[in-house]
C-alpha beads as a LAMMPS data file, in Angstrom:
LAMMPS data file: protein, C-alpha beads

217 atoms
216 bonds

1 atom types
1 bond types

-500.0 500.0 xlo xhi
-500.0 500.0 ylo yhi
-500.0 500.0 zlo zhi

Masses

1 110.0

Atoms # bond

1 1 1 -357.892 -177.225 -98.909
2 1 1 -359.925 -180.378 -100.320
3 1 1 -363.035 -181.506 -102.003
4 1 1 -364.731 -184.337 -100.197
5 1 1 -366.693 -187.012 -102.343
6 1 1 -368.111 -190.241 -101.119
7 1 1 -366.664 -193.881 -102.712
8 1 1 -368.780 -194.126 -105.489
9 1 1 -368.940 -190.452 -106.180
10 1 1 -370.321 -190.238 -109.937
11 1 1 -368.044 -190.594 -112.800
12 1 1 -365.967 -187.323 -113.611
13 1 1 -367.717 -185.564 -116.594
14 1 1 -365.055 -186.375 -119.533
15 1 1 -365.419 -183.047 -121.493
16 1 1 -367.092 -184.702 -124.892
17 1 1 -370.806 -183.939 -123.328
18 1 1 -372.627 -180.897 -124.538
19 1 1 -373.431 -178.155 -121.555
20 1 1 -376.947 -179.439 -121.144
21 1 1 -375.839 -182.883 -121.610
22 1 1 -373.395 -182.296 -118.664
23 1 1 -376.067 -180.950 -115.878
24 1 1 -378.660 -183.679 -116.945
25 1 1 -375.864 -186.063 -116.304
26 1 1 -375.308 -184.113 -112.677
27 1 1 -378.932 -184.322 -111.896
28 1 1 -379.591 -187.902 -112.971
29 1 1 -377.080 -188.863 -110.087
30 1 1 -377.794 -186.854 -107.754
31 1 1 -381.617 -187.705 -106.914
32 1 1 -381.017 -186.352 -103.141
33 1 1 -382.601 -183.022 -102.102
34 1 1 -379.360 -181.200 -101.151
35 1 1 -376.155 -181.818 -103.376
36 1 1 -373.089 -181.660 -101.850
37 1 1 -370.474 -179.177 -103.605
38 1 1 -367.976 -181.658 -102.974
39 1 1 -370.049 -184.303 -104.829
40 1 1 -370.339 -181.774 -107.950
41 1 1 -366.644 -181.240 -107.848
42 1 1 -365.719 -184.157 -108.205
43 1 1 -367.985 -185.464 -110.971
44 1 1 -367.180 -182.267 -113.343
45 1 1 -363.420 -183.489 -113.425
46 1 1 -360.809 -181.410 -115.715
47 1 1 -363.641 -178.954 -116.422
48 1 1 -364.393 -177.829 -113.176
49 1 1 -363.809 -174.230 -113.228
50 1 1 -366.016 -173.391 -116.077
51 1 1 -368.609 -176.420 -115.329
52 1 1 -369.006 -175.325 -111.468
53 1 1 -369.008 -171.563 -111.790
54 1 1 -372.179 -171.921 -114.260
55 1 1 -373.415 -174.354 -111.664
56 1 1 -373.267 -171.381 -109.044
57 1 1 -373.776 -168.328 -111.419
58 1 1 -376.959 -169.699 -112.920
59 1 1 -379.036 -169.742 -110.499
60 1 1 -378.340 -166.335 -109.296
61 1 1 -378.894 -164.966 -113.323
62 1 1 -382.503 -165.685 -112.620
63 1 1 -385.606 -164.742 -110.739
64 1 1 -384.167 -166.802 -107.623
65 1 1 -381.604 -164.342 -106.893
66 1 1 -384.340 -163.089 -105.225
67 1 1 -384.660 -165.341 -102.264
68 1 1 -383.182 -164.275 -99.364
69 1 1 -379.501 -165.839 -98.535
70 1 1 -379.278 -167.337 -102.321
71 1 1 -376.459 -164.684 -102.627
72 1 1 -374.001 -165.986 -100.037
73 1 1 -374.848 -169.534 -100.074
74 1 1 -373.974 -169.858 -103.936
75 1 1 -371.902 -166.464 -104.011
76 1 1 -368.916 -167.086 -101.319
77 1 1 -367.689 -170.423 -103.016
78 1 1 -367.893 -168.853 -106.288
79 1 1 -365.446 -166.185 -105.076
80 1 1 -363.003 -168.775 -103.973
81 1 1 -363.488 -170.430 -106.963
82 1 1 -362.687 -167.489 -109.329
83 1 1 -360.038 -166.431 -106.737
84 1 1 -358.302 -169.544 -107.485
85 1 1 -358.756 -169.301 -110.933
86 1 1 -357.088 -165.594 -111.242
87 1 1 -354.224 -167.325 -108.887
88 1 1 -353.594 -169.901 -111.320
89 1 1 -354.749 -172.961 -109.665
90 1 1 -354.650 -176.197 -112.443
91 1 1 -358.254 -177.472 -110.521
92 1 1 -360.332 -175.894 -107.981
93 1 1 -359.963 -176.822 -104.331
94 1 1 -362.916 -176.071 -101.494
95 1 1 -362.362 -175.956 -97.734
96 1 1 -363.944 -179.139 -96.299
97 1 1 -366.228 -176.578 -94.782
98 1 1 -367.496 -175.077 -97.715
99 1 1 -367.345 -178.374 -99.960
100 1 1 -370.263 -180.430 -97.181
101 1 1 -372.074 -177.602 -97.934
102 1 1 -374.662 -178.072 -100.086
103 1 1 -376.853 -176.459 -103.129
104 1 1 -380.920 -177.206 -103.279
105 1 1 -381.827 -179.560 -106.079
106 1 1 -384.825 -177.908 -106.508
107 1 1 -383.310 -174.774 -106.763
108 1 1 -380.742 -175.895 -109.233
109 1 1 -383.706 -177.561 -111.988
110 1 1 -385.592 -174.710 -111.727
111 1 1 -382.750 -172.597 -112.621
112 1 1 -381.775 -174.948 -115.548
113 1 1 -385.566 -175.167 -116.745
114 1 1 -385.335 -171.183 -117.009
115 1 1 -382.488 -171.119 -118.582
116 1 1 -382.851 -174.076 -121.040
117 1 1 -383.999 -172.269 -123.690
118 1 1 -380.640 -169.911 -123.292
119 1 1 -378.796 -172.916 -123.185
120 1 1 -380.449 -174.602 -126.153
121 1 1 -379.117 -171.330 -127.926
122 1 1 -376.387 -171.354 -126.733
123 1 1 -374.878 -174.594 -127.729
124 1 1 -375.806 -173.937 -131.041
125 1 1 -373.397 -171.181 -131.400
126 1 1 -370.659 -172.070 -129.136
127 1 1 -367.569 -173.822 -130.564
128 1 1 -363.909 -173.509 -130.195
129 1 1 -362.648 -170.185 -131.697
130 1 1 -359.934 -167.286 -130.577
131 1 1 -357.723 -169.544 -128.497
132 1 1 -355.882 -166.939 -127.076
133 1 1 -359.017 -165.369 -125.170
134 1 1 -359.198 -168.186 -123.142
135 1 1 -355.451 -169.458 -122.529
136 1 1 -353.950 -169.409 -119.486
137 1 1 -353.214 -165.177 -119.241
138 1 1 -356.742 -164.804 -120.618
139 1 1 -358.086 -167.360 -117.760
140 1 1 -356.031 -165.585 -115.150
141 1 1 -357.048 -162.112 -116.326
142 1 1 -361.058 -164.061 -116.184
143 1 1 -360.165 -164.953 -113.176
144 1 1 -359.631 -161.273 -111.250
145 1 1 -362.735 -159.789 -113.366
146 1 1 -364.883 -162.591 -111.964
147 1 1 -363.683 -162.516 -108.524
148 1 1 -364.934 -159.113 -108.749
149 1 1 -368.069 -159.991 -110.272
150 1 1 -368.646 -162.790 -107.360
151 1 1 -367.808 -160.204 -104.946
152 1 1 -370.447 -158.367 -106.064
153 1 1 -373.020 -161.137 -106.308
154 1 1 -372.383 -162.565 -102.479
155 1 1 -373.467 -158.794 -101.181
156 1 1 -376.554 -158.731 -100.077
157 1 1 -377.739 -156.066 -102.503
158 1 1 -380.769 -155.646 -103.782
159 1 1 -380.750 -155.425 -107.946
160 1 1 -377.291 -156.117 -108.120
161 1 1 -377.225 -160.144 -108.314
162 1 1 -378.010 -161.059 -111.768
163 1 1 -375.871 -158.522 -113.809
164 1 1 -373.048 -159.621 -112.422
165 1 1 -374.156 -163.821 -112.599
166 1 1 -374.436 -163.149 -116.237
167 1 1 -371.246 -161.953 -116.465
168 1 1 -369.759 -165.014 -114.636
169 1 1 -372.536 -167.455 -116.647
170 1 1 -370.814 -166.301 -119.993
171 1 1 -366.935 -166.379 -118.920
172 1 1 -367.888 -170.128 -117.546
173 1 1 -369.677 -170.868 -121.312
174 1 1 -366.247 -169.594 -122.568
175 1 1 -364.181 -171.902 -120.660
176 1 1 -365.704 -175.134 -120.945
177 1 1 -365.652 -174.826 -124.608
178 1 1 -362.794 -172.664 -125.241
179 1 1 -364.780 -169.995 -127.223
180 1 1 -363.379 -166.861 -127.442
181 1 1 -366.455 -165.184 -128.240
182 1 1 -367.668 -165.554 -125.582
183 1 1 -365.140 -164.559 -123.265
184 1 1 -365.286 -161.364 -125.368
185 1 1 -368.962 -161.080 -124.492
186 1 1 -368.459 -162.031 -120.507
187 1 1 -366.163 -158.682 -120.380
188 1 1 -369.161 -156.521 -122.069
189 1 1 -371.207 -158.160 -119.511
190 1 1 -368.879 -157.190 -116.801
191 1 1 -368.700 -153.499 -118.075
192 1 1 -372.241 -153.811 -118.101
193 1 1 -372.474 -154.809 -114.333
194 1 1 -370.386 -152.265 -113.502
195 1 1 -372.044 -149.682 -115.109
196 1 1 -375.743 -150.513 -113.716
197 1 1 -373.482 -150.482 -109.647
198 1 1 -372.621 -147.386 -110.420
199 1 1 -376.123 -146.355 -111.783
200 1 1 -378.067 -147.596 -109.270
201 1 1 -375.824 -146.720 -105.610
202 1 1 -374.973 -143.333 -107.339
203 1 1 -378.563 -142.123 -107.649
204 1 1 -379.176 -143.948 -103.772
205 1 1 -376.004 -141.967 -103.122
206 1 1 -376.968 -138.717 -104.572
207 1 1 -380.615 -139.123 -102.731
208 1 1 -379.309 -140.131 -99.456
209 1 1 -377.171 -136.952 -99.785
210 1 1 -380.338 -134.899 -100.959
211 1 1 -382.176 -135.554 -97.900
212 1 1 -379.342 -135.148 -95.586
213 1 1 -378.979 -131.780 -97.037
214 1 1 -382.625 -131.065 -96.339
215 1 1 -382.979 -132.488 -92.958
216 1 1 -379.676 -130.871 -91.875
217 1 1 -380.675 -127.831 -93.635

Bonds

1 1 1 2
2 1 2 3
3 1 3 4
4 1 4 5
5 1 5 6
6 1 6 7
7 1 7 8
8 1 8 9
9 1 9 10
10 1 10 11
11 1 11 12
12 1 12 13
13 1 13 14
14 1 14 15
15 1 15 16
16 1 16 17
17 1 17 18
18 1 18 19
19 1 19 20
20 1 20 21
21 1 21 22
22 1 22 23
23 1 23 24
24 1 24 25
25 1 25 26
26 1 26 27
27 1 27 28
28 1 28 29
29 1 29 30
30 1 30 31
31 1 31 32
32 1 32 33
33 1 33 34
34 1 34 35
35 1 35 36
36 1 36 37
37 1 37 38
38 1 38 39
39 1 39 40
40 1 40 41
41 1 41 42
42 1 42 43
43 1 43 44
44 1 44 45
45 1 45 46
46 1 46 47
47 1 47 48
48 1 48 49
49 1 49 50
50 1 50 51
51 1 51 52
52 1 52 53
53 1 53 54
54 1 54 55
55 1 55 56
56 1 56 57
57 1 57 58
58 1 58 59
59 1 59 60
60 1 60 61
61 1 61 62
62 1 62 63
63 1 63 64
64 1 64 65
65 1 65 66
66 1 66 67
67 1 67 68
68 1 68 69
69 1 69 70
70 1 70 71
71 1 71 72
72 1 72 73
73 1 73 74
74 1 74 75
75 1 75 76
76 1 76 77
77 1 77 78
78 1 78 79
79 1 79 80
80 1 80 81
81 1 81 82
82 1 82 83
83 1 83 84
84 1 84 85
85 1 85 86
86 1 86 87
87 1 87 88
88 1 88 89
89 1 89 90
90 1 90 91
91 1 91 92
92 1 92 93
93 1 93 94
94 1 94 95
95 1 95 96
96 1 96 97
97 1 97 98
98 1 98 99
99 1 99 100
100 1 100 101
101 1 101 102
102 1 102 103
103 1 103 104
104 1 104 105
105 1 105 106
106 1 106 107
107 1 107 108
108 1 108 109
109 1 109 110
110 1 110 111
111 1 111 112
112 1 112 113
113 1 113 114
114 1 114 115
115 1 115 116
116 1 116 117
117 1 117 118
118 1 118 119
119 1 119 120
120 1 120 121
121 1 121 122
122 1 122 123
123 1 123 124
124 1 124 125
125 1 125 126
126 1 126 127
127 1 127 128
128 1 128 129
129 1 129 130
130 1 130 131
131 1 131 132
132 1 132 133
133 1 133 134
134 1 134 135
135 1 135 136
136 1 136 137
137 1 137 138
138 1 138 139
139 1 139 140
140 1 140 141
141 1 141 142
142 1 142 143
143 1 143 144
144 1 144 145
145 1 145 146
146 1 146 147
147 1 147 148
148 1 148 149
149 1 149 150
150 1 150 151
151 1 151 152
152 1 152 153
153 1 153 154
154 1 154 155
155 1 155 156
156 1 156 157
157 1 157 158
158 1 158 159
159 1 159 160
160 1 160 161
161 1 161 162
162 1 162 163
163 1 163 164
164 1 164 165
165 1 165 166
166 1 166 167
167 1 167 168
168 1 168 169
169 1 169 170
170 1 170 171
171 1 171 172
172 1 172 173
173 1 173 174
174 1 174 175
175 1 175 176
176 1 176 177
177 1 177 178
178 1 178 179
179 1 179 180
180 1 180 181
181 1 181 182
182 1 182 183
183 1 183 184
184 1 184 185
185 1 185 186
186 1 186 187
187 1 187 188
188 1 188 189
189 1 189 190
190 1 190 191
191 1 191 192
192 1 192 193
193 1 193 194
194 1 194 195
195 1 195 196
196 1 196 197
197 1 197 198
198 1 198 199
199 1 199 200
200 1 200 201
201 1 201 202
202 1 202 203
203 1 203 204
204 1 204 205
205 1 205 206
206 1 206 207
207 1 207 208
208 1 208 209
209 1 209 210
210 1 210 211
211 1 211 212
212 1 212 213
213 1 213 214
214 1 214 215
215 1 215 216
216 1 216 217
């Protein structure tokens, strides 16, 4: 599997860049309608795992989960992506098919605009802190709960998109800047997910089963 980037694919983001700093820098050069996943890969460098999945999960923690086939497009590479993570993998790889695909600009500021104020937030509390909640076990372990979570996410299900994009959104916060707090709060979030599936498809479930019983009946 490979990542495919043009010549003078951008410069690979270096790590010292705050979160917001980093997707302005994305944006800024990539002016085109459609960015290519390949193109993103390869400009988020040694922090790609953490970077890309809140690239992917963002979007789908908002409003534009909505739209119809958001899910899969930005869902099935972030299962591959967390896959890899759980497996171990030192970077993140992308069948050529899946990394000439490519993610709506549009889509993608809109998503960060929402989110900005999060992000402002954010940054302000994030910092290094519990090393061992984000070491390589801990990323593994991240990994598996987020391959779940993406899983989830690339279904189309109705109300069960953003619970789960959170989930991934704060285990990606935790990696790029190593915060353990975070981490800690991405597997409430995934507890949380899990709990509003259960909610939701049990009382479906439980009605579906209702009016079986009274049509059979």
């Amino acid at each position: 599997m490979t990542s495919s980037s043009p010549p003078d694919a951008a410069v690979p983001y270096d790590g010292r860049r705050s979160i917001r700093e980093m997707l302005a820098e994305l944006l800024a050069r990539h002016r085109e309608d459609d960015i290519v996943l390949g193109d993103i890969l390869a400009f988020l460098g040694e922090r790609a795992f953490g970077a890309l999945l809140l690239i992917l999960a963002l979007p789908m923690a908002t409003p534009l989960s909505a739209i119809p086939g958001v899910s899969s497009v930005f869902g099935l590479p972030m299962v591959i992506i967390c896959a890899q993570l759980m497996l171990g993998y030192a970077r993140p790889l992308l069948p050529d098919a899946l990394a000439r695909r490519t993610v709506r600009r549009e889509a993608l500021v809109r998503a960060l605009e929402r989110a900005d104020p999060w992000l402002i937030r954010i940054e302000r509390a994030v910092h290094p802190r519990m090393p061992s909640l984000t070491g390589p076990r801990a990323e593994r372990a991240i990994g598996a709960a987020a391959t779940f979570m993406a899983t989830l996410l690339a279904l189309p299900i109705p109300g069960a998109n953003q619970p789960p994009a959170l989930a991934v959104s704060l285990f990606a916060v935790a990696l790029i800047e190593r915060d353990g707090v975070f981490a800690i709060l991405g597997w409430i979030a995934v507890f949380a997910a899990i709990a509003i599936f259960v909610a939701i498809y049990g009382v479906l479930f439980a009605a579906g089963m209702f009016m079986f019983g009274k049509v059979a009946g």
